[in-house]
C-alpha positions as CSV (number, residue, x, y, z in Angstrom):
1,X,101.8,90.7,70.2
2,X,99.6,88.0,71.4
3,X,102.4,85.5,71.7
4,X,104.4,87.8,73.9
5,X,101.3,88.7,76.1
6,X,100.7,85.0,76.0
7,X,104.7,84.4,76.6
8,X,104.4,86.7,79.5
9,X,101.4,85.1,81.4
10,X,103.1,81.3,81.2
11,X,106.2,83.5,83.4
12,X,104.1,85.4,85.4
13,X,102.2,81.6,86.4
14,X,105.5,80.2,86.8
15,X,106.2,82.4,89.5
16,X,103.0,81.4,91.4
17,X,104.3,77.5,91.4
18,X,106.9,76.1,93.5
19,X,108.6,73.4,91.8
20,X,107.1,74.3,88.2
21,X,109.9,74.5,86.7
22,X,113.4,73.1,86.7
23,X,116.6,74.2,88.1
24,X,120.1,73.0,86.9
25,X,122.9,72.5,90.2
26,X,123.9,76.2,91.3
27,X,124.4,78.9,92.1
28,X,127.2,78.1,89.7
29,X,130.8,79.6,90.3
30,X,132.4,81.5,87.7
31,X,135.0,84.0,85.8
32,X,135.5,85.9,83.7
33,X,137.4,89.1,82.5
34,X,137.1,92.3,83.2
35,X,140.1,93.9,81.3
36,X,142.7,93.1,83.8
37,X,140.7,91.6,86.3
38,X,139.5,88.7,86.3
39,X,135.8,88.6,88.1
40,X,134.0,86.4,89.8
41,X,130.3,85.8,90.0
42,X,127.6,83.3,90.4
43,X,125.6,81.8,87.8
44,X,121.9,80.5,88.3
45,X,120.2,79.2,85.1
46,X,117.1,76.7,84.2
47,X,117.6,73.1,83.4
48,X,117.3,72.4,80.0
49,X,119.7,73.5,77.1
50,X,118.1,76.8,76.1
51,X,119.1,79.3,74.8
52,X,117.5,81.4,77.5
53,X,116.9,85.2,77.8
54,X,119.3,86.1,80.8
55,X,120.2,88.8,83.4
56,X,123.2,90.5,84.6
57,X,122.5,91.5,88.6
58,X,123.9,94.1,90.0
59,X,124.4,93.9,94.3
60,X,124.1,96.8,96.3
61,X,126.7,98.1,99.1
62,X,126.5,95.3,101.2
63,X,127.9,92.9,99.1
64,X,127.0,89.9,97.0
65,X,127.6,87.1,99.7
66,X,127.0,87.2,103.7
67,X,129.1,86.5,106.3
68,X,128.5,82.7,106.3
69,X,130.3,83.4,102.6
70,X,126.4,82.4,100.7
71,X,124.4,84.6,98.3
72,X,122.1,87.0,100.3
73,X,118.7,86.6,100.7
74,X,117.0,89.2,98.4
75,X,119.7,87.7,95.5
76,X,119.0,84.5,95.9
77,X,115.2,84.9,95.9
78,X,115.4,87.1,92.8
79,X,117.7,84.5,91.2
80,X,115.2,81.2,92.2
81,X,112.2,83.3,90.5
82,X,113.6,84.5,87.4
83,X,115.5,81.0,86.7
84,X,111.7,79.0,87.1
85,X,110.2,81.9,84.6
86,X,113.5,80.9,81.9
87,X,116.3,83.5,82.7
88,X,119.5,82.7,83.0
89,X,120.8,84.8,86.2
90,X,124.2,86.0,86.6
91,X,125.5,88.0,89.6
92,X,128.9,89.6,89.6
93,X,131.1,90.1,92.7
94,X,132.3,93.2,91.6
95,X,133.7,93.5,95.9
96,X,134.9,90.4,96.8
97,X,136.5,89.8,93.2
98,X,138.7,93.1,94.4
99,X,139.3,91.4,98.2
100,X,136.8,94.1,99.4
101,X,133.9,93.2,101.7
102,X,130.7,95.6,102.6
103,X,131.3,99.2,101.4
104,X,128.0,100.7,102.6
105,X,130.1,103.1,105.2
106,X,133.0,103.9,103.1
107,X,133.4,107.4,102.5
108,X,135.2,106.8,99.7
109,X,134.8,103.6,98.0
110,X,137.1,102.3,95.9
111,X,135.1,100.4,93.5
112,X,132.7,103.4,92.0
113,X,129.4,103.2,91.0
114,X,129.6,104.9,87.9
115,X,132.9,103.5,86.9
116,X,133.7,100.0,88.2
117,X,130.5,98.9,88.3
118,X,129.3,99.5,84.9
119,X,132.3,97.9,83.3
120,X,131.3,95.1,85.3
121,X,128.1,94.6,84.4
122,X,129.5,95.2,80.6
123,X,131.6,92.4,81.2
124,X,129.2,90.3,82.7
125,X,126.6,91.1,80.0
126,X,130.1,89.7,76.6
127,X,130.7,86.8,78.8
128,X,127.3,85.5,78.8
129,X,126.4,86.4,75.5
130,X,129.2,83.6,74.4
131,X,127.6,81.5,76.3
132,X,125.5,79.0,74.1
133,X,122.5,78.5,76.2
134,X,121.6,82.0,76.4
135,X,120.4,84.3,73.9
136,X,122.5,86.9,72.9
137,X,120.2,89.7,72.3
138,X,118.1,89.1,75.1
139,X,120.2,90.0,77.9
140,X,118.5,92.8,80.4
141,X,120.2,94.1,83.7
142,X,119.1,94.7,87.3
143,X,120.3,96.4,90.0
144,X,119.8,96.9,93.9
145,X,120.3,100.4,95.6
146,X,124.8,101.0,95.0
147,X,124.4,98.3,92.2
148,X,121.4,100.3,90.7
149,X,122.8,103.5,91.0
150,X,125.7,102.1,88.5
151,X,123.8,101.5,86.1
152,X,123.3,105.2,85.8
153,X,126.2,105.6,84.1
154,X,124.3,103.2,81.1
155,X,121.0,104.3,81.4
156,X,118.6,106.3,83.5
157,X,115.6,104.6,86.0
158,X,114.1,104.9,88.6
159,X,113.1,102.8,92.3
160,X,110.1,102.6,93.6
161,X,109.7,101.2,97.0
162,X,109.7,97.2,96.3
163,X,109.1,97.2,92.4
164,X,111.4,96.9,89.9
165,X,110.8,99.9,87.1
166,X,113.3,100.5,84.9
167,X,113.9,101.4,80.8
168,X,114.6,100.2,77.6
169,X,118.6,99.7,76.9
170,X,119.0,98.5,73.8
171,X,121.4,101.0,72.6
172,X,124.4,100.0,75.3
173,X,124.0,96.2,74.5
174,X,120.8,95.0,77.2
175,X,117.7,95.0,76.5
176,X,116.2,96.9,79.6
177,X,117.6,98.0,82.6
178,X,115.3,97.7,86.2
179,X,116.4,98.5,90.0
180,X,114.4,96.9,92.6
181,X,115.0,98.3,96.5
182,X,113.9,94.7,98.0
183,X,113.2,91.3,98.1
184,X,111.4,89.6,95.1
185,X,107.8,90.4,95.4
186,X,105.2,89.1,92.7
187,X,104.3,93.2,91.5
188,X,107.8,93.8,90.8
189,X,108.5,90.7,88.5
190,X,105.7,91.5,86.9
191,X,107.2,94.8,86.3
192,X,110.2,93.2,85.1
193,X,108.5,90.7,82.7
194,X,107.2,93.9,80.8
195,X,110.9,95.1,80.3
196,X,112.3,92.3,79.1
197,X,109.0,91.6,76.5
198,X,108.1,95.0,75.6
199,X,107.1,98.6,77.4
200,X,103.9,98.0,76.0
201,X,102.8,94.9,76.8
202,X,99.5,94.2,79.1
203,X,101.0,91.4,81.2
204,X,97.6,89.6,82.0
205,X,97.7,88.4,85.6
């Protein structure tokens, strides 16, 4: 226990320190299957050859990239964080791998929430557990607002203004889930820390 609360400050400090820690080139294009579809995504991880715990992020109704065709803000700020704390980061296009652009005020969207979605993130979550610098049991998931609400249909959570909260999810392949409603903020990856090391883990500050 102490070397995970121990584990968990050195992220939590890494956070605080611009430049602390390594980046390799990215975002990183790439694909990978989704059954028939082949899906596209972006890849951020940490310089170094690992392995590295990792994440599978989930965008919301507006889309993974902008209009400028770039990562969005609150993704890419999310992404920076959790790659100088060690994560390997990977976001899945689950719209514009299907030629689809911002869905927020579709009625009915054809890329579903509880469908689409989560086999997404399922196939985001085998594609980087064959990857060799990422540990394979250490994979954890987080969503924003349409991208959280899919993850429903593989756990339950809940959101809570800017923090990420979330469960344990072990038993459908990651090791937590988390939905966080905004931009990266230093509460909510503390929040998310204590996911991915353990629900009972006193992250000291």
């Amino acid at each position: 226990m102490r070397g995970l609360a121990l584990l968990a400050s050195v992220a939590l400090l890494a956070l605080s320190l611009e430049g602390q820690a390594a980046m390799a080139a990215g975002p990183e294009p790439v694909e990978f299957r989704d059954g028939n579809l082949t899906l596209k995504g972006f890849l951020y991880r940490p310089d170094g050859p690992g392995p590295f715990p990792a994440v599978v992020a989930m965008h919301n109704c507006g889309g993974l990239v902008n209009a400028s065709g770039t990562i969005g803000t609150r993704y890419r700020d999310w992404a920076l964080q959790l790659v100088k704390a060690g994560f390997v980061v990977l976001f899945p296009d689950s719209y514009g791998s299907r030629g689809l652009a911002n869905q927020c005020a579709v009625r009915n969207q054809p890329v579903r929430a509880d469908r689409e979605r989560v086999t997404d993130a399922t196939a985001a979550r085998r594609w980087l557990q064959t990857q060799p610098e990422v540990k394979a049991d250490r994979i954890s998931l987080l969503g924003w607002s349409n991208g959280a609400t899919g993850d429903l249909g593989l756990g339950q959570h809940a959101v809570a203004g800017g923090n990420a909260s979330g469960r344990s999810m072990s038993a459908h392949g990651f090791r937590s889930s988390a939905s966080a409603s905004k931009r990266f903020s230093r509460k909510a990856g503390s929040r998310f820390f204590r996911m991915c090391f353990g629900p009972n883990l006193e992250v000291r500050q």
